[in-house]
Each structure stands twice: as structure tokens, then as C-alpha cells.
C-alpha positions as CSV (number, residue, x, y, z in Angstrom):
1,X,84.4,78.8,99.8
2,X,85.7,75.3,98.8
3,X,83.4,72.9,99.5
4,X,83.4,68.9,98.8
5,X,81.4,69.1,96.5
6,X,83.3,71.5,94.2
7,X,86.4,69.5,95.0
8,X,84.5,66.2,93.6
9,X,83.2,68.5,90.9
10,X,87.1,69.2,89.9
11,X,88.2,65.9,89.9
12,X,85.5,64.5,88.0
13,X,86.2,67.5,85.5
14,X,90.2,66.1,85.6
15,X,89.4,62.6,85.3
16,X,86.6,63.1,82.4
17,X,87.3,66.8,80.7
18,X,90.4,67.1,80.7
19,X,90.8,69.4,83.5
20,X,88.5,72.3,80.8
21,X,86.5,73.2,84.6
22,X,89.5,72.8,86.9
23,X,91.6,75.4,84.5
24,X,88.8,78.2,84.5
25,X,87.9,78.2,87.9
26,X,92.3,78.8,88.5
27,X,91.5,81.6,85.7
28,X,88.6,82.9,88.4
29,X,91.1,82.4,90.8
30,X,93.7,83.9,90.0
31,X,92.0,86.9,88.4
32,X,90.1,87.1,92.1
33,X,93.6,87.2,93.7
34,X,94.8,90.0,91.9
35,X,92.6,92.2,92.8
36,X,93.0,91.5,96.6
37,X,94.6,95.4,96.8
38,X,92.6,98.5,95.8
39,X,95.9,99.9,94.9
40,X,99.2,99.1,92.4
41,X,101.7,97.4,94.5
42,X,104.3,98.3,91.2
43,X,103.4,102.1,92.7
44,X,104.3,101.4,96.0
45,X,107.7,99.3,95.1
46,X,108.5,102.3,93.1
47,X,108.1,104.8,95.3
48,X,110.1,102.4,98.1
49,X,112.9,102.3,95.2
50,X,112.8,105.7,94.8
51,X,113.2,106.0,98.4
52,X,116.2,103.6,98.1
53,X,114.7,101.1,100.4
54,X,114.9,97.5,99.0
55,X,112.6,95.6,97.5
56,X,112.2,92.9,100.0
57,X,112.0,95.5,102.3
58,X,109.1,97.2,101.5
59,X,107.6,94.5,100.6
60,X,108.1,92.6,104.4
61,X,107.5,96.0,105.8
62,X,103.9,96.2,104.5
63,X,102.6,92.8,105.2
64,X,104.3,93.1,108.8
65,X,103.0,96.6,109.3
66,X,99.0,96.1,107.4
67,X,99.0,93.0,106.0
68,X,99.1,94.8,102.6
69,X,95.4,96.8,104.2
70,X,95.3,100.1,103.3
71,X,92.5,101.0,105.4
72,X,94.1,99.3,108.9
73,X,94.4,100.8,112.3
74,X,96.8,99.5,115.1
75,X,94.5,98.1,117.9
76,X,97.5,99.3,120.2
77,X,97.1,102.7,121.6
78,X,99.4,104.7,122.8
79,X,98.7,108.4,124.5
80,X,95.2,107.7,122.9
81,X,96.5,107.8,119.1
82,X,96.5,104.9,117.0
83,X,98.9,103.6,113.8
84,X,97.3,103.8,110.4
85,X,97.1,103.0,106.7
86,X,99.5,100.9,104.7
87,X,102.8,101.0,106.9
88,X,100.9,102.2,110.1
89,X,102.0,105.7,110.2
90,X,101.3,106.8,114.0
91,X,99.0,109.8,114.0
92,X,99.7,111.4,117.1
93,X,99.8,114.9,115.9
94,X,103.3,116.0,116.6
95,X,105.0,112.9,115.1
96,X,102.5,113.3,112.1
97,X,103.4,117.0,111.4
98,X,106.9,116.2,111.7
99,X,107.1,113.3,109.5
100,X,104.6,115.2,106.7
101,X,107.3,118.4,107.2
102,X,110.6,116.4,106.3
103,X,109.2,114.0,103.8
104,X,106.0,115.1,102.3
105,X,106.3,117.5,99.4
106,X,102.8,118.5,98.9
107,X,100.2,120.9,101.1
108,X,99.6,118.9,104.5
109,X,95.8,119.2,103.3
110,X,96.6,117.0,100.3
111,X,98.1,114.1,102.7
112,X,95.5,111.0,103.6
113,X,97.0,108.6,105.8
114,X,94.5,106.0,104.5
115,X,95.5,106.7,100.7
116,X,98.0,103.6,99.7
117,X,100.6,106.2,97.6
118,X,100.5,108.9,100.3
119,X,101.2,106.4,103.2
120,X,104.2,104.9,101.7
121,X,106.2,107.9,100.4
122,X,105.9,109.5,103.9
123,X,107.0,106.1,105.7
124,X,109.6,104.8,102.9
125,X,111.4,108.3,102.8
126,X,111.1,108.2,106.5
127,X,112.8,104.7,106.7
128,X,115.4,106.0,104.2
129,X,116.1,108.5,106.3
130,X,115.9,106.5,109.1
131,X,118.4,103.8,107.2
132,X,120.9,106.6,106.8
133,X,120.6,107.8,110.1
134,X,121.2,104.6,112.2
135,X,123.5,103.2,109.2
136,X,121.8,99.9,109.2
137,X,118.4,98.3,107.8
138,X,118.2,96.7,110.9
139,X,118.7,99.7,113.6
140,X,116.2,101.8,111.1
141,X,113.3,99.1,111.3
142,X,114.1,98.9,115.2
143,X,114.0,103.0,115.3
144,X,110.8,102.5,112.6
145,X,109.1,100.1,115.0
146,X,109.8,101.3,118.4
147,X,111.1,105.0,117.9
148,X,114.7,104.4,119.6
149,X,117.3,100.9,119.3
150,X,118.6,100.8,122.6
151,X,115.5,99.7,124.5
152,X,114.0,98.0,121.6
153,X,112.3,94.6,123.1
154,X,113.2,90.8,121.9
155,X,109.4,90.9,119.6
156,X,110.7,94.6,118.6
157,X,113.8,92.8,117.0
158,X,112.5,89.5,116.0
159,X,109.9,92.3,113.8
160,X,113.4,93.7,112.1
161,X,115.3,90.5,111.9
162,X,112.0,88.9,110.4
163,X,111.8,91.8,107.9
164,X,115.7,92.0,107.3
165,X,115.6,88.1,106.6
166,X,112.5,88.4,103.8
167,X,113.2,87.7,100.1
């Protein structure tokens, strides 16, 4: 937490050190920032790449879906199953075993929804899919988001346009 007193603290150091505090605690800071994610975000740009889904795609997808969270779960709920992981994969069984059938290569046993890696191959291949299905980024996120384009809601395409429109 920033406090007054750390920001007198760093300006006395600027005015008087030479800025020796002020540069170590950016050192702290950015070191701290790093490691915001328990996982390699290279890992999952690759595996979007892989995919063929753009970069600022994947990118926009995760902080829109998780905020880059691993570990979150939609507080909507829909026929009592929730959204999870990375880029909120819905869990409802039959969407689940269909999605880990077409796009996940392993045993279904091996697959945890929570896992950073796991998450974003099943959703980025399913997106690619999706992408060369609907023949657009934009009708894939809608279809991603809402699981159909043509009654897709205003928020449901201000989410595709805002994810579209990120560099």
C-alpha cells in the first residue's frame, strides 16, 4: 500500500539521493508485478498462435473472460453450471464433453478446467474453430460469448467489438 509517508520518503530520496530508494522500490515493483500470474502468459500466447487466433485476441479474450485469473468462476449461472478457469469454459457437462471431444487431445481425466495451459487450448482451438465456422473474429467471439450471433444482445456485442478493437 502507498502511503504518504512512503511518497515523502521517495521524494526526499529524489531530491537528496539521487533517486538510489525511488529506483529499488520500481525494481520491487516491477519484480512484484511479474509475478501477478501463477502461469507463463508466453505459453498461453503460443498455444493461442498455434490455434491461429491473434495475438491481441487472446490477449483481450483473457482479461474480458478472467481478468487474466486462472482460478475464476462466472457468478452467472445458468441451468445451475457456472463458467471457469482462464477463458471461462462453461462446465455444464454436455458442452464440456463436447468441447474436450473435438479439441482436447489427451484422456478427458488429464483435463483441469482450473489449469491455465489446459483452459486455453480447449477454448483457443475452440475459437479457431469457431473463427472458421462463422468466417469472422467478430461472429466467433459473439458465438464464444453467447453460443449463437443472431440473438446476441447490445453488451454481447460491445464484449466482441471491445475485444475485436484491442491492440
Amino acid at each position: 500500500m502507498i502511503t504518504t509517508q512512503l511518497l515523502n520518503d521517495m521524494e526526499y530520496d529524489l531530491e537528496n539521493n539521487g533517486g538510489v530508494l525511488v529506483k529499488k522500490f520500481i525494481c520491487v515493483l516491477l519484480i512484484s508485478c511479474s509475478m501477478l500470474y501463477a502461469y507463463d502468459t508466453s505459453r498461453i500466447y503460443a498455444i493461442g498462435d498455434k490455434a491461429g487466433v491473434p495475438l491481441s485476441v487472446v490477449r483481450a479474450l483473457m482479461h474480458e473472460e478472467s481478468r487474466g485469473n486462472e482460478r475464476a468462476v462466472s457468478t452467472a449461472e445458468v441451468n445451475g453450471y457456472h463458467s471457469k478457469g482462464l477463458f471461462q469454459i462453461y462446465e455444464k457437462p454436455e458442452n464440456l464433453n463436447w468441447l474436450l471431444w473435438k479439441f482436447w487431445d489427451k484422456p478427458v481425466s488429464e483435463f483441469d478446467i482450473y489449469d491455465a495451459y489446459d483452459n486455453a487450448t480447449v477454448a483457443l482451438r475452440y475459437l479457431s474453430w469457431l473463427h472458421g465456422w462463422q468466417g469472422t473474429w467478430y461472429k466467433a467471439l459473439l458465438f464464444y460469448n453467447h453460443g449463437d450471433t443472431e440473438t446476441a444482445s447490445e453488451r454481447t456485442k460491445a464484449y466482441a467489438k471491445k475485444i475485436i478493437n484491442a491492440r
